[in-house]
N, CA, C and O atoms as a GROMACS GRO file, in nm:
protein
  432
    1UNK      N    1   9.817  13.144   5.113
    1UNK     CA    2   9.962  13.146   5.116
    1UNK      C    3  10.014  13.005   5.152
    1UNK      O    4   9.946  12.936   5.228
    2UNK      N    5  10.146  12.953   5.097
    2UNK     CA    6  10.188  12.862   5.191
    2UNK      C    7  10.230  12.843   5.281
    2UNK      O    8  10.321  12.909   5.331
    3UNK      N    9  10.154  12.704   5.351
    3UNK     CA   10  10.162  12.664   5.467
    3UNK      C   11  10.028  12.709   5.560
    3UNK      O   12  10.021  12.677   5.678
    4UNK      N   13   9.922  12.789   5.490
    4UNK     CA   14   9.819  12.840   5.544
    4UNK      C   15   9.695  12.735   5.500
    4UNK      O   16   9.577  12.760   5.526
    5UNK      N   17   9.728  12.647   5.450
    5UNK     CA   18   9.657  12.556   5.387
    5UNK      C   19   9.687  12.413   5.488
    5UNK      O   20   9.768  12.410   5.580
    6UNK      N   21   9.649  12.364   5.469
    6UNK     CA   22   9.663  12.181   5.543
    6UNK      C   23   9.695  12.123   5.412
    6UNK      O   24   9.639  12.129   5.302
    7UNK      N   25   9.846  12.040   5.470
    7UNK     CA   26   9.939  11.990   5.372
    7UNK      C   27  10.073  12.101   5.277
    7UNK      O   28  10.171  12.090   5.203
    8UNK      N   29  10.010  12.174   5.326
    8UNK     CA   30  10.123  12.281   5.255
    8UNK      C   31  10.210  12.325   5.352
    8UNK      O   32  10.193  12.309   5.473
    9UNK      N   33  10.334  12.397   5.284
    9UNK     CA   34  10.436  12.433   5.369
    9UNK      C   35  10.492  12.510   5.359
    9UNK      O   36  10.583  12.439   5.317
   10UNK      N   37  10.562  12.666   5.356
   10UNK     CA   38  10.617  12.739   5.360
   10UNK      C   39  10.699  12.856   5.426
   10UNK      O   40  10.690  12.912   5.534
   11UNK      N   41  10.763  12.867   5.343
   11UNK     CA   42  10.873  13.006   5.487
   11UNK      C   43  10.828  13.113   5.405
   11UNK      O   44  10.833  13.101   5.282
   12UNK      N   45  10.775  13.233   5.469
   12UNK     CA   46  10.756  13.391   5.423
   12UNK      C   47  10.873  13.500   5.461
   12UNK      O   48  10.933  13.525   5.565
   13UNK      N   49  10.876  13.548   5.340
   13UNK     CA   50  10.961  13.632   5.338
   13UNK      C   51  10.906  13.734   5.425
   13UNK      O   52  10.956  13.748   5.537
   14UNK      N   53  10.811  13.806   5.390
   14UNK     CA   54  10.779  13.927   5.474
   14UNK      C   55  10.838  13.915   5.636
   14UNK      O   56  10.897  14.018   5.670
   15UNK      N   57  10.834  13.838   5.713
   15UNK     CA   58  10.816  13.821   5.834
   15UNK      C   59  10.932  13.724   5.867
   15UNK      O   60  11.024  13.755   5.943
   16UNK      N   61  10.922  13.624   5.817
   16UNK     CA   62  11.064  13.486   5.825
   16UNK      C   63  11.016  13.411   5.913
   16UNK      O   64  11.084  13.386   6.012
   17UNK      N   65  10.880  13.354   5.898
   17UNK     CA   66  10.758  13.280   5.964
   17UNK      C   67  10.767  13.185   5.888
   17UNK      O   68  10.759  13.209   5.768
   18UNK      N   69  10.792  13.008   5.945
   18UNK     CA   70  10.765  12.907   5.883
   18UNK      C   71  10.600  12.881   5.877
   18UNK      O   72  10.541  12.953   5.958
   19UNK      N   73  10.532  12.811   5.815
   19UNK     CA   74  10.417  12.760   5.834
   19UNK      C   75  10.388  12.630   5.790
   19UNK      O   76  10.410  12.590   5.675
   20UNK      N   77  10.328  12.549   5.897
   20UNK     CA   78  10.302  12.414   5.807
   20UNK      C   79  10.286  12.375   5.936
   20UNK      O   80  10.280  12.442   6.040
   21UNK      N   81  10.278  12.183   5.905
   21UNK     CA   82  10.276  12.111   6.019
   21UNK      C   83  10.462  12.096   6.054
   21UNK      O   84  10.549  12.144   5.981
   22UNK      N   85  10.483  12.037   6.153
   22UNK     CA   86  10.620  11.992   6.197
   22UNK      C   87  10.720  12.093   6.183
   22UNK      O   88  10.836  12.062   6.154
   23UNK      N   89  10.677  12.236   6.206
   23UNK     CA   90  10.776  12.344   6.164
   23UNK      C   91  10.882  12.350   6.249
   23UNK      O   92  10.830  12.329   6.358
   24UNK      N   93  10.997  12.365   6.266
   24UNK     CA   94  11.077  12.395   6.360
   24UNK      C   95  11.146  12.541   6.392
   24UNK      O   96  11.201  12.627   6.323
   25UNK      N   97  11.116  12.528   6.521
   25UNK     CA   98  11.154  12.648   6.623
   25UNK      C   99  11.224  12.762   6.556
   25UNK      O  100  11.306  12.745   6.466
   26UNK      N  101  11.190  12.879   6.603
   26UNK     CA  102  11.226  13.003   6.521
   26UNK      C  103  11.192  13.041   6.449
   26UNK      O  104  11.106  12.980   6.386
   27UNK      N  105  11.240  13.184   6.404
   27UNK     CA  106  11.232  13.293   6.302
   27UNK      C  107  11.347  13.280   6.169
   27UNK      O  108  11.467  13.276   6.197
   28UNK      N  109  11.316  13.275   6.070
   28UNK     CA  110  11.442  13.325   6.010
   28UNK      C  111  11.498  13.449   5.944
   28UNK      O  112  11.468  13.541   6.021
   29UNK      N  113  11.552  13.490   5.860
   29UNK     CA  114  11.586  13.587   5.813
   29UNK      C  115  11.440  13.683   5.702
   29UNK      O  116  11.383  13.607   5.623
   30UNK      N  117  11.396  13.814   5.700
   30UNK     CA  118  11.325  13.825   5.581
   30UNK      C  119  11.425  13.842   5.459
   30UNK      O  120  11.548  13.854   5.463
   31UNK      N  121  11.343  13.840   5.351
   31UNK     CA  122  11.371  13.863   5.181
   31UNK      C  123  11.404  14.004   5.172
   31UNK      O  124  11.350  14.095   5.236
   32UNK      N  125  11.486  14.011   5.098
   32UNK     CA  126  11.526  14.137   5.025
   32UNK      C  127  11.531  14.127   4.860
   32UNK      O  128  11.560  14.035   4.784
   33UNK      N  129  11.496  14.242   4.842
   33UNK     CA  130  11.477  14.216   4.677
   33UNK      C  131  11.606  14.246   4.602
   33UNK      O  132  11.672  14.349   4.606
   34UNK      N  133  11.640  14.077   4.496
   34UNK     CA  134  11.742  14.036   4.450
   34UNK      C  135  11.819  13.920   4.542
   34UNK      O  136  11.937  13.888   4.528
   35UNK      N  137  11.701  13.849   4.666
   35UNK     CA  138  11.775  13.778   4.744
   35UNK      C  139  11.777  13.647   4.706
   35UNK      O  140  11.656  13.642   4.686
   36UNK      N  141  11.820  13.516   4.675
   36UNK     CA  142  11.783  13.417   4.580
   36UNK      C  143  11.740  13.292   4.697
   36UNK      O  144  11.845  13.263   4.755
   37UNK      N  145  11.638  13.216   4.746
   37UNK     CA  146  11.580  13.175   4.813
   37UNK      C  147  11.579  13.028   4.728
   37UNK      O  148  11.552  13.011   4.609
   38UNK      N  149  11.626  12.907   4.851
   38UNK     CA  150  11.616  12.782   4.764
   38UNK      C  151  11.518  12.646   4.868
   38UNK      O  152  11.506  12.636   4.990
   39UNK      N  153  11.482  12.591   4.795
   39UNK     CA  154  11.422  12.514   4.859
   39UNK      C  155  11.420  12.328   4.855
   39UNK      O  156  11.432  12.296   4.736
   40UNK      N  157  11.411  12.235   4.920
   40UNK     CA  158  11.460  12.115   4.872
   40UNK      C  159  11.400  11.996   4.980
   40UNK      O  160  11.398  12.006   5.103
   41UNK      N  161  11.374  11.932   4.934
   41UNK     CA  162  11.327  11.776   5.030
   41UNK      C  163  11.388  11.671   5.046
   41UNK      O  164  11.398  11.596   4.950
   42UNK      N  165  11.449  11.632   5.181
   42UNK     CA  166  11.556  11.511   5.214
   42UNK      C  167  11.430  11.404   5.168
   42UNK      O  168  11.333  11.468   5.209
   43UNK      N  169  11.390  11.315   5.124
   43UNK     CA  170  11.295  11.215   5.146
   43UNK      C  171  11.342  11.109   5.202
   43UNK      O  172  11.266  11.013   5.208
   44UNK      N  173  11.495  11.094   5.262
   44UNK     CA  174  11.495  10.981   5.356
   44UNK      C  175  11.465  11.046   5.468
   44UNK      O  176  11.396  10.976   5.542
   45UNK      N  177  11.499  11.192   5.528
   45UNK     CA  178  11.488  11.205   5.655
   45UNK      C  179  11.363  11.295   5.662
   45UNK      O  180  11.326  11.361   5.759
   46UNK      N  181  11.308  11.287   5.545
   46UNK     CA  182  11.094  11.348   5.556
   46UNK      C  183  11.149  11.496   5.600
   46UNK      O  184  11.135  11.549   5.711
   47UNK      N  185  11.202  11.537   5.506
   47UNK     CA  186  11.229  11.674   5.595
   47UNK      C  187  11.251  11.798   5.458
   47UNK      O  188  11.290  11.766   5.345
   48UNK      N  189  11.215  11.944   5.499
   48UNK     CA  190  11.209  12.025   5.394
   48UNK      C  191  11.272  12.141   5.487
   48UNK      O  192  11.236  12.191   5.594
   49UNK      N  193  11.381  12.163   5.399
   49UNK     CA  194  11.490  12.292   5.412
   49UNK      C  195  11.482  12.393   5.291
   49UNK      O  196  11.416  12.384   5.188
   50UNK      N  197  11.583  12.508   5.341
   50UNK     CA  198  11.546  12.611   5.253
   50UNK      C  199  11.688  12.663   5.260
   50UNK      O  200  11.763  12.615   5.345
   51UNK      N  201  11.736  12.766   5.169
   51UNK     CA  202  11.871  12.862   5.174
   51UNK      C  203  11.830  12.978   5.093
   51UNK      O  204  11.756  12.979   4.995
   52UNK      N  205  11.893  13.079   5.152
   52UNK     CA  206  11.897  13.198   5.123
   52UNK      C  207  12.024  13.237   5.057
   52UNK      O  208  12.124  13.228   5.128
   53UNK      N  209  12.039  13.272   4.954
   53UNK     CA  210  12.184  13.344   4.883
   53UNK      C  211  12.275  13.230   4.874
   53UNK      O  212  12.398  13.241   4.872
   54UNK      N  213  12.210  13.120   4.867
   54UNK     CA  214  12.327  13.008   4.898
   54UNK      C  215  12.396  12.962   5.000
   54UNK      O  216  12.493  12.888   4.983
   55UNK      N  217  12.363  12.991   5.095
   55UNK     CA  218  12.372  12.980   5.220
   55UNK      C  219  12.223  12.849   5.318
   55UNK      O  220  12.101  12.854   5.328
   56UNK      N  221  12.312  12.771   5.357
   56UNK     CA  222  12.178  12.703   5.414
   56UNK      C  223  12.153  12.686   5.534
   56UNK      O  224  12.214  12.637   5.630
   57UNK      N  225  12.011  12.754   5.513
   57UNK     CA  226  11.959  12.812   5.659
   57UNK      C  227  11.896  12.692   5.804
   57UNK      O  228  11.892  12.704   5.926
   58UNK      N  229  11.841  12.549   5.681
   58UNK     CA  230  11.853  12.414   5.784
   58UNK      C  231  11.738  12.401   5.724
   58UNK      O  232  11.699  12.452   5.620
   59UNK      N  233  11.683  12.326   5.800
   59UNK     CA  234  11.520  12.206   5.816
   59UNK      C  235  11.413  12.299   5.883
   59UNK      O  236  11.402  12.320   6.004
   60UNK      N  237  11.316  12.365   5.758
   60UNK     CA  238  11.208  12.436   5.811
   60UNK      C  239  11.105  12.344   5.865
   60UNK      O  240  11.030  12.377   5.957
   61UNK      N  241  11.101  12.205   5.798
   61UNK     CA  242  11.010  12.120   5.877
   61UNK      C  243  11.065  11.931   5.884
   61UNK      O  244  11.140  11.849   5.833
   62UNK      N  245  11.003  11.943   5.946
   62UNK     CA  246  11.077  11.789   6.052
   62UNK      C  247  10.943  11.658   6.014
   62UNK      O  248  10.831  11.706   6.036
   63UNK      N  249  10.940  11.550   5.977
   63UNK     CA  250  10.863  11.410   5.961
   63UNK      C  251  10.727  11.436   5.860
   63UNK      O  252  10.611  11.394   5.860
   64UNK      N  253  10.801  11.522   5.779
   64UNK     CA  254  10.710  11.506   5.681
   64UNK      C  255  10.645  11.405   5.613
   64UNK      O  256  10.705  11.311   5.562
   65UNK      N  257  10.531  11.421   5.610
   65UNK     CA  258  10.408  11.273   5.554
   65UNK      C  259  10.426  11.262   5.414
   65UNK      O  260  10.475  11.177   5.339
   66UNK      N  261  10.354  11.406   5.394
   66UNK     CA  262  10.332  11.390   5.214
   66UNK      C  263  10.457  11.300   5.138
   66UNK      O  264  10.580  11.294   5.142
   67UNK      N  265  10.362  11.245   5.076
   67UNK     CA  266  10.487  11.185   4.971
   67UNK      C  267  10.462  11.227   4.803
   67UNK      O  268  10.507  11.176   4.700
   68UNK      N  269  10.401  11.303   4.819
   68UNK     CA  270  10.374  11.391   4.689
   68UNK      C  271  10.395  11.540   4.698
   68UNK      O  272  10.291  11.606   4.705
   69UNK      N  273  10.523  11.615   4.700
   69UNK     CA  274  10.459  11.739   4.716
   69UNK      C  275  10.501  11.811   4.583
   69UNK      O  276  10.582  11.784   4.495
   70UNK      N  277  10.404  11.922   4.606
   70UNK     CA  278  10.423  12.058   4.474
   70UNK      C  279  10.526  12.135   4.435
   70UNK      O  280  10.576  12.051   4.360
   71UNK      N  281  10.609  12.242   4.426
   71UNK     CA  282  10.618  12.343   4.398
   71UNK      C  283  10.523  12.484   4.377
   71UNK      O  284  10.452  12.509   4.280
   72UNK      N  285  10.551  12.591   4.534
   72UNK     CA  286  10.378  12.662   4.470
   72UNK      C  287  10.515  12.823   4.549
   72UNK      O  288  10.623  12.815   4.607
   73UNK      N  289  10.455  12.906   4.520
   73UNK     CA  290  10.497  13.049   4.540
   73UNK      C  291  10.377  13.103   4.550
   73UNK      O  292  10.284  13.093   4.470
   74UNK      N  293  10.382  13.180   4.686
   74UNK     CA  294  10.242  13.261   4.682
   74UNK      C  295  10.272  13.447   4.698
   74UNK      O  296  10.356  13.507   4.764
   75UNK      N  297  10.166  13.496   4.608
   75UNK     CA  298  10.235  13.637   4.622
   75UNK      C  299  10.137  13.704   4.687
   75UNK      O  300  10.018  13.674   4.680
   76UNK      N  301  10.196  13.823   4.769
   76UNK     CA  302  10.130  13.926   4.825
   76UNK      C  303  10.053  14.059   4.783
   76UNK      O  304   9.944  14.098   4.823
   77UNK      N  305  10.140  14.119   4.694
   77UNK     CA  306  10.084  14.232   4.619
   77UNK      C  307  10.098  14.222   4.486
   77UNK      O  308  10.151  14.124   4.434
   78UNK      N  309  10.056  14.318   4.423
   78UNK     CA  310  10.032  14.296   4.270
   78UNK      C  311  10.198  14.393   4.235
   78UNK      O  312  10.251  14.492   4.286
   79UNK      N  313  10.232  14.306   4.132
   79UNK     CA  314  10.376  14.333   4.083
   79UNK      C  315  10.490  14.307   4.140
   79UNK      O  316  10.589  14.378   4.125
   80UNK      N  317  10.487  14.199   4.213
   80UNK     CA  318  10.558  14.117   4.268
   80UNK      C  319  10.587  14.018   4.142
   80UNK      O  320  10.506  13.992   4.053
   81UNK      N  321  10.726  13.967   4.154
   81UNK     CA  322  10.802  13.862   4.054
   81UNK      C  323  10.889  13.761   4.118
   81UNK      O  324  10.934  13.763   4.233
   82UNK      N  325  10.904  13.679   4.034
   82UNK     CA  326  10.986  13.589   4.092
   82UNK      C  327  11.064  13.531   3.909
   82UNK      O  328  11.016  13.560   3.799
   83UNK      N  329  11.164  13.464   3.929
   83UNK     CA  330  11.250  13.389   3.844
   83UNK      C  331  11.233  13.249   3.934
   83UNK      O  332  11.229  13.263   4.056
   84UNK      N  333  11.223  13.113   3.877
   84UNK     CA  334  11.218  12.969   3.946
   84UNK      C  335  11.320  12.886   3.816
   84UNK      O  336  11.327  12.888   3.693
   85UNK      N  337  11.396  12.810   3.943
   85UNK     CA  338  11.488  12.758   3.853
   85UNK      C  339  11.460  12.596   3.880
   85UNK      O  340  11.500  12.575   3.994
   86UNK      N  341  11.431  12.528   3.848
   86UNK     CA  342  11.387  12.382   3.840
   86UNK      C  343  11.521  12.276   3.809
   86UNK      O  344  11.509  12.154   3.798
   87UNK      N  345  11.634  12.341   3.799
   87UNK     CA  346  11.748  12.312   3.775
   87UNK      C  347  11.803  12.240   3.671
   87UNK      O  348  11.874  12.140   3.662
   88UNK      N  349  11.729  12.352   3.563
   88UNK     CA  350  11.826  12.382   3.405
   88UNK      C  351  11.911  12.463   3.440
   88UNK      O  352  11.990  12.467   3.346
   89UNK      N  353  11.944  12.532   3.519
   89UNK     CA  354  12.101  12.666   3.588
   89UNK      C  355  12.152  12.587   3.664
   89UNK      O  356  12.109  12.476   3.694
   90UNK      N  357  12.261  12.646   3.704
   90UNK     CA  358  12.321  12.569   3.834
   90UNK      C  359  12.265  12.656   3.964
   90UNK      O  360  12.262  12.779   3.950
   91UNK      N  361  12.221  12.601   4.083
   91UNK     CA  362  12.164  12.613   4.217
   91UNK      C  363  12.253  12.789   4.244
   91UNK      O  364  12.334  12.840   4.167
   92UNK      N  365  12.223  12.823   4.326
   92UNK     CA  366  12.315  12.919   4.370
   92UNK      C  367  12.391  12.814   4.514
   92UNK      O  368  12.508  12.810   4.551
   93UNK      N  369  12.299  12.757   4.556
   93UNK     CA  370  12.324  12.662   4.659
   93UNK      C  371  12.403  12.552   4.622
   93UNK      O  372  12.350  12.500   4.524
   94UNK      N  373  12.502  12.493   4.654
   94UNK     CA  374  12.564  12.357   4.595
   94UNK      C  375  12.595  12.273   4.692
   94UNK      O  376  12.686  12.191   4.674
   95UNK      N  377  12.545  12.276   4.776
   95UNK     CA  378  12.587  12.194   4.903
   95UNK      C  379  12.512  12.041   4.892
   95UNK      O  380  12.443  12.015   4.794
   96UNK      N  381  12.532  11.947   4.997
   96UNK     CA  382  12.432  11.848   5.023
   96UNK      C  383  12.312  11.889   5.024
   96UNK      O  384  12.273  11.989   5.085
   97UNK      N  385  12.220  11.785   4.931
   97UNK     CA  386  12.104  11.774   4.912
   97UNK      C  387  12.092  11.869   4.778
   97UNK      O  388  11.974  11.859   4.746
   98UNK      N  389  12.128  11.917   4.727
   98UNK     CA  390  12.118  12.028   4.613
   98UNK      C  391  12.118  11.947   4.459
   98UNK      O  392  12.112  11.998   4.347
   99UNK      N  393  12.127  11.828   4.491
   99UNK     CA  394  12.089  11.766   4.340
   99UNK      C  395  11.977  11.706   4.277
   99UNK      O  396  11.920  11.606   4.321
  100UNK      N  397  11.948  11.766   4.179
  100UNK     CA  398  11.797  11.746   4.072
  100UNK      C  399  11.788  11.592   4.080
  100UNK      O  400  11.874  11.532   4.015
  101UNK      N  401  11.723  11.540   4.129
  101UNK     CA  402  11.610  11.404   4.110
  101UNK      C  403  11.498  11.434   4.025
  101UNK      O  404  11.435  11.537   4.049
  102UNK      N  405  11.451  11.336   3.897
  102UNK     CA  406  11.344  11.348   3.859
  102UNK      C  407  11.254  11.288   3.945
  102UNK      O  408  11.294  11.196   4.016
  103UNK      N  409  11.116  11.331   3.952
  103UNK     CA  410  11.034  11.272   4.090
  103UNK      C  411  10.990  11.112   4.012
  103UNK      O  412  10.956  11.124   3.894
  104UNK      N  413  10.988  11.009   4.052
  104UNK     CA  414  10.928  10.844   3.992
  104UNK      C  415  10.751  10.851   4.049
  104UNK      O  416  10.693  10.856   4.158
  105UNK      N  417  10.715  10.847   3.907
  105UNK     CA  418  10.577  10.823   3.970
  105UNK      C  419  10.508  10.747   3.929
  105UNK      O  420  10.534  10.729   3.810
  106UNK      N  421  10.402  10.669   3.976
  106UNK     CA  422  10.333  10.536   3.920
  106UNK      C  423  10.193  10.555   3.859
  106UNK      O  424  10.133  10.661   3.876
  107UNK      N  425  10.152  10.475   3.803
  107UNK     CA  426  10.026  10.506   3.755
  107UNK      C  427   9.957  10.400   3.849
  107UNK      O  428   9.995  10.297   3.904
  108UNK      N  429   9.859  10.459   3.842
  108UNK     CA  430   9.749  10.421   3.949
  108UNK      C  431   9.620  10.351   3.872
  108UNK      O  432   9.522  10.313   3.937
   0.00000   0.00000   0.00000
């Protein structure tokens, strides 16, 4: 699952358990089905937040290292779904920080 890994990071719905390194304090809300869950990375302030229904819930983690990260969804039971919007739709979220950057990457 994420955040059960080293280098990974995630908030679970089941429970509303952050996981990762640099998580910050608390519980948050669980998922309900039809609930729309968003996710996003400040990269000046190394930091990864999340919102629920459009609503933003804050900074699940604080001085983040990676400077590469994924997109990953991990599922629990079989027949579980998801819809991912990469932002060809508009966000349900529109607040600060909610705008599509293509990521710049170099060849090595």
């Amino acid at each position: 699952m994420p955040g059960w890994v080293e280098h990974s990071y995630g908030y679970h719905g089941d429970d509303g358990q952050k996981f990762g390194a640099n998580k910050t304090p608390g519980r948050w809300a669980t998922w309900a089905e039809g609930d729309v869950i968003g996710c996003g990375v400040d990269t000046e302030r190394r930091a990864i937040w999340y919102t629920r229904n459009g609503t933003l819930l804050g900074d699940a983690f604080a001085n983040v290292t990676e400077d590469l990260l994924c997109p990953v969804v991990g599922f629990h039971s079989n027949g579980e779904r998801v819809r991912i919007n990469f932002g060809l739709t508009p966000f349900v979220y529109a607040g600060p920080g909610a705008e599509v950057q293509a990521p710049v990457l170099e060849a090595r």
